[in-house]
C-alpha positions in Angstrom: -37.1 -188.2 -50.2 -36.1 -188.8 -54.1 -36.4 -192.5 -55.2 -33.9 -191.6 -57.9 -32.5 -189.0 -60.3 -32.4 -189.2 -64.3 -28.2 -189.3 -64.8 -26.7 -185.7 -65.0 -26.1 -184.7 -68.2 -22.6 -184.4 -68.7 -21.2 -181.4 -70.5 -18.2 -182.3 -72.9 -16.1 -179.0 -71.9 -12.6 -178.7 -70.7 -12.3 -175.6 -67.8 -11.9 -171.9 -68.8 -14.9 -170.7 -66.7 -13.8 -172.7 -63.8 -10.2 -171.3 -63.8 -11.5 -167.6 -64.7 -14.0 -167.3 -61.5 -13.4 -164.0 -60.2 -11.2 -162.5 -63.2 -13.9 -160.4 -65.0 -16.0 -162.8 -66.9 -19.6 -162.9 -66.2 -22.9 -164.3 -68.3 -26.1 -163.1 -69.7 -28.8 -164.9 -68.6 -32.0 -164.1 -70.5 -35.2 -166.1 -71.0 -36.9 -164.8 -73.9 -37.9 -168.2 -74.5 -40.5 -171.5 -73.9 -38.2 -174.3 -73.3 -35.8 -173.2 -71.1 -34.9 -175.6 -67.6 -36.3 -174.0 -64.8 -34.1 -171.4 -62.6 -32.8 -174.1 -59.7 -31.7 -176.5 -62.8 -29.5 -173.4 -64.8 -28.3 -172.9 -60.8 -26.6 -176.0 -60.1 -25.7 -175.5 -63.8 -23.8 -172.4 -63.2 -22.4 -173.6 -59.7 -20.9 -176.7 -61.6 -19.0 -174.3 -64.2 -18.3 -172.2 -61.1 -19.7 -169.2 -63.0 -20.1 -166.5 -59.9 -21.2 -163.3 -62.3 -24.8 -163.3 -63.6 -26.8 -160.2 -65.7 -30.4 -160.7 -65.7 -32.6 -158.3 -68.0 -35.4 -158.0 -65.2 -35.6 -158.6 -61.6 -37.5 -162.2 -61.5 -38.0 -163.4 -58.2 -38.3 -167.1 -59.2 -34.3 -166.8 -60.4 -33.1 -165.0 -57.5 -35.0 -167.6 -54.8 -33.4 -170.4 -56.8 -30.1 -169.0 -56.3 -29.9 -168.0 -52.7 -27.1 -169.1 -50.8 -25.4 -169.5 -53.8 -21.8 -167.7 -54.6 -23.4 -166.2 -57.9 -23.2 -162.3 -58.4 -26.2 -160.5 -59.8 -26.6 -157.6 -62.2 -30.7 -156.9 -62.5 -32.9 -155.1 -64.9 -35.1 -152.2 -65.4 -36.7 -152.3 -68.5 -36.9 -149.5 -70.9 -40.7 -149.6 -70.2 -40.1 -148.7 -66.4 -38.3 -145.7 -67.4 -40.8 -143.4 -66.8 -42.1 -144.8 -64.0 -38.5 -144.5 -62.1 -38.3 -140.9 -62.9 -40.8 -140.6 -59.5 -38.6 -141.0 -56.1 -41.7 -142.3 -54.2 -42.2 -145.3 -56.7 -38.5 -146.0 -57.5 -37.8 -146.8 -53.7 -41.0 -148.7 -53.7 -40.0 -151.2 -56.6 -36.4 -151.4 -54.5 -38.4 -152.4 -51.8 -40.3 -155.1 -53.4 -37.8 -156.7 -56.1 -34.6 -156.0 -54.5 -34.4 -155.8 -50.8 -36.9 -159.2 -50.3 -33.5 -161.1 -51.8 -30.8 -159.6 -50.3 -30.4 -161.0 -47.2 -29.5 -164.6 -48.8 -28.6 -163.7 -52.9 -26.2 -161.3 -54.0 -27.0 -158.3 -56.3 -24.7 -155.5 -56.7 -26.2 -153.7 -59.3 -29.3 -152.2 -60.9 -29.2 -151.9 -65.0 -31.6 -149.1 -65.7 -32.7 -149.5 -69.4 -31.3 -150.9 -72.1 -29.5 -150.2 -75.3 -31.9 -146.2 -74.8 -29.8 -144.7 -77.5 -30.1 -147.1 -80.0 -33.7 -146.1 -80.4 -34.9 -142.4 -82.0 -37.2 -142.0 -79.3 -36.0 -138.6 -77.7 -38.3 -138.6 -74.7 -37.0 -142.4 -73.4 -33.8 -140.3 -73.6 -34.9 -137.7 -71.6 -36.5 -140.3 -68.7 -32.8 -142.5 -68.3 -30.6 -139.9 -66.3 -33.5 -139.0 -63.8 -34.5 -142.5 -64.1 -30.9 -143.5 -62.8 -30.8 -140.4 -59.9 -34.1 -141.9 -58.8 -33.4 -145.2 -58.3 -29.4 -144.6 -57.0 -31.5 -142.1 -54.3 -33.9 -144.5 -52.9 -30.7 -147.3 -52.3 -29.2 -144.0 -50.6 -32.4 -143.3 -48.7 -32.6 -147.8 -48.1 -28.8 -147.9 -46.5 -27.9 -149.5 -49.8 -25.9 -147.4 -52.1 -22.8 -149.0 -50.7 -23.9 -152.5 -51.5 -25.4 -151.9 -54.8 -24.5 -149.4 -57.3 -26.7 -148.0 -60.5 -25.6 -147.8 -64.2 -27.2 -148.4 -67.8 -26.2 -150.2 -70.6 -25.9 -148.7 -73.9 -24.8 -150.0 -78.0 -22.1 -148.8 -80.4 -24.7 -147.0 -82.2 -24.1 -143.9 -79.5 -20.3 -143.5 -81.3 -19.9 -141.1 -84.1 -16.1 -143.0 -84.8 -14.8 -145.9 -83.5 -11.3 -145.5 -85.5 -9.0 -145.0 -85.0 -9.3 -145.8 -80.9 -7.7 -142.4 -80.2 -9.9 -140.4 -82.3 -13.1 -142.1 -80.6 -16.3 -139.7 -80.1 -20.1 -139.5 -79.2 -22.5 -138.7 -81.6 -23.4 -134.9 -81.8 -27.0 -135.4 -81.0 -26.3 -137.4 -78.0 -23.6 -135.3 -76.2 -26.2 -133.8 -74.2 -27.6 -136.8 -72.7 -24.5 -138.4 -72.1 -22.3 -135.5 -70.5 -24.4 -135.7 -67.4 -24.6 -139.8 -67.5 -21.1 -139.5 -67.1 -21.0 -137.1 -64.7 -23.5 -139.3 -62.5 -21.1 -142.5 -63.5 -18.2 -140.8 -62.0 -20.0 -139.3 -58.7 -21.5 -142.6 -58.0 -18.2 -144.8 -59.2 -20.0 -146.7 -61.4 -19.1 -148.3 -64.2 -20.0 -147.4 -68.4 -21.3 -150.2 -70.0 -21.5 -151.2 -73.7 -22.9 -154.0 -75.7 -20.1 -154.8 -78.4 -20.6 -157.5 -80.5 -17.4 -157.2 -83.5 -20.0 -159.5 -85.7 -22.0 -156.9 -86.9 -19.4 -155.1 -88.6 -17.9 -158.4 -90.1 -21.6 -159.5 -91.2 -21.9 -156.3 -92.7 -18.8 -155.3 -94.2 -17.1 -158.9 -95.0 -15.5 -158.2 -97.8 -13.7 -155.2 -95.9 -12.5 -156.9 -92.2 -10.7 -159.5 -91.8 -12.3 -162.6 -90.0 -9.3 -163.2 -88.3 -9.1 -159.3 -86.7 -12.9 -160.2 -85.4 -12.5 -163.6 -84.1 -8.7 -162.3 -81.7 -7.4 -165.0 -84.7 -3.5 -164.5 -85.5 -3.3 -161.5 -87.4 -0.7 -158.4 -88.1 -3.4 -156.2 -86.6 -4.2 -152.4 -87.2 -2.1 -149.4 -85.7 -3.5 -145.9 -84.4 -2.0 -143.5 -86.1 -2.1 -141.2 -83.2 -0.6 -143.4 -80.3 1.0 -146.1 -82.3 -0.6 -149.0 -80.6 -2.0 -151.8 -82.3 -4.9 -153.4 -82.0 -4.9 -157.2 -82.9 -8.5 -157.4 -82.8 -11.6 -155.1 -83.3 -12.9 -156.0 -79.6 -10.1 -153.7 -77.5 -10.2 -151.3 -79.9 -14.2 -151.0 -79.1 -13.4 -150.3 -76.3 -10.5 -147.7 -76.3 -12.7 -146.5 -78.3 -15.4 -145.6 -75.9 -12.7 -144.3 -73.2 -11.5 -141.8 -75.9 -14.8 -140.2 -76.5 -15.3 -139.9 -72.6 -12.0 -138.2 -72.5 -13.1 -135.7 -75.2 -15.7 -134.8 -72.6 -13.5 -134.7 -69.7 -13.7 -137.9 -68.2 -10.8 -140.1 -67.3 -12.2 -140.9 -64.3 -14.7 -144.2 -65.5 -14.0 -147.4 -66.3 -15.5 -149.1 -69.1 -17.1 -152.7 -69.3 -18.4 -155.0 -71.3 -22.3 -155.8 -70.5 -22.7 -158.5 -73.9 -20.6 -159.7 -75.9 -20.3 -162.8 -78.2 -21.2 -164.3 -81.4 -24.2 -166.2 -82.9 -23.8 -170.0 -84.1 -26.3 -170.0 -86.5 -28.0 -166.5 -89.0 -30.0 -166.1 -92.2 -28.4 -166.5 -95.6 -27.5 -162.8 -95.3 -25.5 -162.9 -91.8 -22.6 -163.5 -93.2 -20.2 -165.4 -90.3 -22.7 -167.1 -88.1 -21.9 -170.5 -87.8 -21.3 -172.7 -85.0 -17.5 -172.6 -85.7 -16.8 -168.9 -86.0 -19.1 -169.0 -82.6 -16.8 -171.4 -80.9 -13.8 -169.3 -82.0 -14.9 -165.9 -80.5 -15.6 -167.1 -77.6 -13.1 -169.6 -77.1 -10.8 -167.1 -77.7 -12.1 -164.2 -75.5 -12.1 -166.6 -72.6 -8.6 -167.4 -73.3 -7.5 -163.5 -72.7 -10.0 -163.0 -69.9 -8.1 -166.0 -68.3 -4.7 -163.7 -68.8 -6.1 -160.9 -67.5 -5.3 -159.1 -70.2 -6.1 -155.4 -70.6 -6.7 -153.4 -73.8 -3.4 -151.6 -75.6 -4.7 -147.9 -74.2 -5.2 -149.5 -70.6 -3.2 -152.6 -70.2 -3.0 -153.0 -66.4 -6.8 -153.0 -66.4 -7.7 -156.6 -67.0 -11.2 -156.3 -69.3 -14.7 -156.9 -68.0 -16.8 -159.4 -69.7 -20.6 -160.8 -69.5 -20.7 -162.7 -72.4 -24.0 -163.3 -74.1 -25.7 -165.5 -73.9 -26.2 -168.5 -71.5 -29.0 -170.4 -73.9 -30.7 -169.9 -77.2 -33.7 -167.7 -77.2 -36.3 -169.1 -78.9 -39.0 -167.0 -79.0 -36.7 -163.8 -79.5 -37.8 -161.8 -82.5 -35.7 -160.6 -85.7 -33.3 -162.6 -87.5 -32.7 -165.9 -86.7 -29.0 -164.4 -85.4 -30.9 -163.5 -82.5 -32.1 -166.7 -81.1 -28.9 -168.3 -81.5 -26.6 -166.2 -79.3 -26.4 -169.1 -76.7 -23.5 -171.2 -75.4 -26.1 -174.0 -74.6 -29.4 -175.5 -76.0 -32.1 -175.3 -73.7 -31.8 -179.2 -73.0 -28.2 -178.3 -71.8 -26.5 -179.9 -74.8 -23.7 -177.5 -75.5 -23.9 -175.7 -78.8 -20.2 -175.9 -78.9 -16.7 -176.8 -77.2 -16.0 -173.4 -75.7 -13.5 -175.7 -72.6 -16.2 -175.8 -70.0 -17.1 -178.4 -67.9 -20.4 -178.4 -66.5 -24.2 -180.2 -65.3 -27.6 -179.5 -66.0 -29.4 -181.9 -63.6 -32.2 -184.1 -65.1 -35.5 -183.6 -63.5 -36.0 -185.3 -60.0 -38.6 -187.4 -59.3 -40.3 -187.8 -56.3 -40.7 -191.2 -54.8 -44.4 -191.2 -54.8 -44.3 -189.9 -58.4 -42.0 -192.9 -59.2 -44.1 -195.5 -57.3 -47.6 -194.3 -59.1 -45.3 -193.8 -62.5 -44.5 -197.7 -62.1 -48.0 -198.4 -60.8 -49.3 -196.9 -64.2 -47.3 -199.0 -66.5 -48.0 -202.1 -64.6 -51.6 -201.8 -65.3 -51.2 -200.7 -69.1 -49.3 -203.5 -69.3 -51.6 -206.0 -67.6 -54.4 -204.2 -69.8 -52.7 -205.1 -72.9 -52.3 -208.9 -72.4 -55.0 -210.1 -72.8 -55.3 -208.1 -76.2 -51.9 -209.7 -76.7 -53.4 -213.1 -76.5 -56.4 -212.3 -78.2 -55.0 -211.2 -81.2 -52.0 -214.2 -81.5 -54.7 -216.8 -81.7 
């Protein structure tokens, strides 16, 4: 039995996640880091912004035990380095068995994220392991009776698109048309979902001087029109991602949704990231969570509300490159918000036992009854 609890620490936030449970919006949940609160902490965290959609970038055991029972939604990871691994049946069903099926009978996971970001890097034979990878492991949850439950899919970067405007004129690079044909092909067999990482602060960091901050940050601005269809596109986000479905058309497909895996802005860069500060931060996200909540879809496909897992849940300490990187989060890890994003929420202080209170006590009683009679001593 606890003898007491530290006070929760209150989070100043008003209630977007609370009112957009269910309506798309998700959160990255990574742990690159040495002072992060401990998984059943960020759990009652989460439960208190009623945050139900989670993406974790590995499979850890500790996290899904801490949320069992719980109403939160999990996306787990493969690394890259498993890649090759996963291209053998025998040994994908066998890491299903041990990292996935243990939890499923009390947490939720629908989905397996095999590798990460694979086209962003020049390696050609990672490319080659990611589609058999994927076949592998979507056959052993075929082989387990779990297909149904839990579907398979990858994540990739913007660096896969050749052009990204106009939306309508969207395409894949050249040299990545033949590892991407069949990904979609496998997306639309297994109706699973293409997912991108799109983060509209690179191209404002890079190119300020050329796009508007206001276009980046869904601000109030006169927007920019596709030629092609005549739509307009009031911020670079949607257009992303109109992007993306008109480079799958070019290869036939029509027949796969799009999502958003990450997504967000950083509070804090180097002197060359132009745009990261805690304001422009507050703004992004503020104001993605404010079209999430109105289900709004993107000018190509708008009766297709987007889908969001914004990134990230806390600062990264220990992440490497610039210091962009370890500043993604929405939270510090001592669960002070970075800033007002209109979430309310609790991280719960640590809980003490009652026989770690009493001996606690007991141990300042006797330092203090050690240090009277030095008191004394030194007064006369």
């Amino acid at each position: 039995m606890a003898a007491y609890f530290w006070p929760l620490l209150l989070l100043c936030f008003s209630g977007f996640f609370v009112r957009n449970n269910g309506l798309g919006v998700g959160i990255n949940y990574g742990q690159i880091a040495n002072n992060l609160p401990s998984p059943s902490r960020v759990s009652s965290l989460l439960n208190s912004l009623n945050i139900s959609r989670v993406k974790l970038y590995d499979a850890d055991p500790n996290v899904l035990t801490a949320f069992a029972n719980s109403n939160v939604e999990f996306i787990i990871g493969l690394g890259n380095e498993y890649l090759q691994t996963m291209n053998d049946p025998t040994k994908a069903q066998t890491w299903i068995q041990e990292h996935l099926q243990p939890h499923l009978t009390r947490t939720k996971i629908s989905c397996i994220l095999v590798g990460n970001e694979v086209f962003a890097s020049n390696d050609t034979q990672l490319r080659s392991y990611l589609l058999p990878a994927m076949q592998s492991v979507y056959g052993a949850l075929v082989n387990l009776g779990l297909s149904e439950k839990v579907y398979v899919t990858t994540a990739h970067s913007l660096q896969l698109l050749a052009n990204s405007f106009p939306p309508s004129a969207g395409s894949f690079r050249d040299d990545l048309v033949e590892y991407i044909e069949p990904i979609l092909g496998f997306h639309s067999q297994t109706k699973s979902p293409f997912l991108i990482n799109a983060y509209p602060f690179f191209a404002y960091k890079d190119s300020p001087d050329q796009v508007s901050l206001d276009y980046v940050l869904f601000q109030p601005n006169q927007g920019l029109k596709d030629p092609v269809t005549d739509l307009n596109y009031d911020n670079m986000l949607y257009a992303q991602i109109d992007s993306v479905y008109s480079a799958m058309r070019a290869l036939g497909h029509t027949d796969v949704e799009v999502q958003i895996s990450e997504t967000g802005w950083p509070s804090r860069g180097d002197p060359n990231e132009v745009g990261a500060t805690v304001e422009n931060a507050g703004l992004y996200n503020r104001n993605l969570l404010r079209r999430i909540e109105e289900r709004q879809g993107t000018p190509a496909r708008p009766s297709v509300p987007i889908d969001v897992y914004v990134f990230a849940l806390f600062n990264e300490n220990l992440k490497p490159g610039p210091l962009s990187e370890r500043n993604y989060g929405l939270y510090y890890p001592n669960g002070n918000p970075v800033y007002d994003i209109g979430v309310h929420g609790y991280l719960p202080r640590i809980e003490y036992s009652a026989s770690y209170s009493a001996s606690q006590q007991n141990g300042i009683s006797l330092i203090i009854f050690a240090l009277v009679p030095l008191a004394i001593l030194l007064l006369k």
